[in-house]
C-alpha angles and dihedrals in degrees: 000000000000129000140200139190133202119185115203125223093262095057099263117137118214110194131195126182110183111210110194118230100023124118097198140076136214118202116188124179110200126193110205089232132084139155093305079075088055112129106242085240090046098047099172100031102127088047092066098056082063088060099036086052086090102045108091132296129212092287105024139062125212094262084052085057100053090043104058089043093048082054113041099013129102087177134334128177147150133234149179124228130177090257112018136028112221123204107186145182131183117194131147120286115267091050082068096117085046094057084053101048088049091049092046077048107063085014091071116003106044111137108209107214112209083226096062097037083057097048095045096042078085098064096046085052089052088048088052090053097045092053078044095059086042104099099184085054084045087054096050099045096057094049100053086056075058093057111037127034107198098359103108096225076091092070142086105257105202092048138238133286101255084042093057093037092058096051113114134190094256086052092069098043100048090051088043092059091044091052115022097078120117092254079068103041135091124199113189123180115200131192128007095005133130115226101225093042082053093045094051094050097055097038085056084060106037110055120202107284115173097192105131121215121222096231119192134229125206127183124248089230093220096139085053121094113219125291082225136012100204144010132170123222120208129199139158131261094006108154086173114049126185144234116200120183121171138150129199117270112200110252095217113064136135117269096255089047087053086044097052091044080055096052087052102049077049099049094044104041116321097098132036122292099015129156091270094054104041089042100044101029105011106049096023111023092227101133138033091202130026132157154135139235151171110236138173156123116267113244091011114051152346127206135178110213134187116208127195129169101209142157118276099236084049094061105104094036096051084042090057101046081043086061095041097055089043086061102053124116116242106239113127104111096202103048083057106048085050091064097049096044089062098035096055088047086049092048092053097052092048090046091038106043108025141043111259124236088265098157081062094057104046099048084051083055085048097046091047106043107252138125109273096203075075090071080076094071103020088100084051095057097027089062085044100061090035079064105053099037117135140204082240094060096051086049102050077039092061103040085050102054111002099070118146093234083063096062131099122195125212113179116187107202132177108261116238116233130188 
């Protein structure tokens, strides 16, 4: 695997990783701007340019657009981070400058019609309530509100009703034309692709523009402790209810460090048969699901959460095994040596059989301000301090970051109605 970047003089990366022995090829467009960038009256603006993608451009109508995807596409979609908006296209290899071509193409010269925003305005708000009626994303949001007070991992990313409701059609113009410039824009080729024929694709379809975007920074708040400690959900006719724990985890640290949070999430509830589960549902039958996990969104923040589905009148005990083995320190040898054993087998299939989720990791070097040529030896170095982790490492790892004072508590219950 092997990538390269060249930056044009008007600020637009163009970005190849060549993966041997693939015949097909993944183009993403990506604009440097997402839902963190939503005004506070048009929550759920940048999530409409996702779903307008598909509605017509200057030269093609919609049916223009499904037909060429139906022909030459293996996938292509559209979707709305916190920090950046994709477009993306996969196709075999040799449809490459088409894919181009197709992304420039709703990238840049997507029309918009007020007939089709409306219309589609129904679906977003469906996908609002969906993500509404979900308890465990319920859960999460309001925990992280818990945990940061301005960073926008706090919000809702697809937006609000009224938000929604208010968009117009010059509203996405005028911020397509704010946002959608090549400073702000990000091509990447996966898979069997050479850079300069890559290079010289896009760049016949993106002419030099040097407009400059006024792109934002927020901090991760990890120094912070949290706004609240605790809040209660209610909601009615809720059998299960949830109980939701998590604390911030910086965003910048070193790779070990990274390596030896991931060996704790594993060894505490993020495989099968870890210390949450034997101790909560195991050895007690308190829960029917428990586990842990190391979340985040790449450039803005990083938290390590802990999930369990458990009986109401259970809350405050399960809460309270949850923080103890939490505290504890990390000292059983095999059990370690178990974990890395297998981590380190299951490391090397994924490096060594399939193509990584490389797109992944370079938007999160992107996002973070490194350099992304540093994704083709990031499974190297990875193995090799899977290698070479110590009981001491997870250790030092837990009493830096996982302290109780730095944990908020969300609990979702069923409301009690008369």
């Amino acid at each position: 695997m092997k990538i390269n970047e060249t930056i044009r003089k008007d600020g637009l990366r163009i970005i190849s990783c060549h993966v041997p022995n693939k015949r097909s090829v993944q183009v993403e467009l990506i604009s440097r701007v997402g839902s963190a960038y939503d005004p506070a009256d048009h929550q759920g603006l940048f999530h409409c340019f996702e779903h307008m993608a598909f509605k017509g451009t200057k030269t093609r109508s919609i049916e223009d657009l499904q037909s060429f995807s139906a022909k030459n596409l293996f996938g292509g979609n559209a979707a709305t981070g916190t920090l950046g908006t994709t477009y993306d296209a996969s196709v075999v290899d040799r449809k490459m400058p088409e894919a181009c071509e197709y992304l420039c193409d709703i990238y840049f010269n997507s029309t918009f019609p007020a007939r089709e925003l409306k219309k589609e305005k129904q679906p977003i708000l469906l996908e609002i309530a969906r993500r509404n009626d979900n308890d465990a994303q319920i859960a999460l949001h309001a925990l992280l509100q818990c945990l940061y007070k301005e960073n926008p991992v706090r919000l809702y990313g697809g937006g609000t009703v009224e938000g929604i409701k208010s968009i117009h059609r010059n509203d996405l113009m005028e911020e397509k034309k704010k946002w959608h410039i090549p400073s702000n824009t990000v091509a990447i080729a996966i898979g069997n692709v050479k850079h300069t024929n890559f290079v010289k694709e896009i760049s016949k379809h993106i002419p030099l523009n040097f407009k400059k975007a006024q792109c934002k920074q927020w901090s991760d708040e990890a120094d912070k402790l949290p706004v609240n400690k605790k809040k209660t959900i209610e909601r009615p006719d809720r059998e299960k209810n949830i109980l939701l724990l998590g604390c911030k985890i910086p965003i910048r640290l070193d790779l070990k460090t990274k390596e030896a949070l991931s060996f704790f999430n594993k060894l505490m509830g993020g495989q099968p048969n870890a210390r949450l589960w034997n101790e909560v549902r195991e050895k007690r039958g308190l829960a029917y699901a428990i586990s842990s996990s190391l979340s985040g969104n790449a450039g803005l923040a990083s938290y390590f959460l802990v999930y369990a589905e458990v009986n109401r009148t259970k809350l405050d005990t399960v809460e309270g095994i949850i923080r103890r083995v939490l505290n504890q320190p990390v000292t059983q040898k095999r059990e370690f040596e178990e974990l890395r054993e297998i981590s380190r087998d299951a490391f090397e299939v994924v490096a060594g059989e399939h193509a990584a989720n490389y797109e992944g990791e370079i938007w999160e070097k992107i996002a973070d301000g490194e350099p992304v040529k540093s994704v083709e030896n990031q499974d190297k170095k990875r193995l090799k301090i899977i290698k070479s982790l110590t009981i001491k490492d997870i250790e030092n790892a837990r009493k830096r970051f996982i302290r109780p004072e730095r944990f908020a508590r969300v609990a979702l219950i069923d409301r009690k109605t008369q």
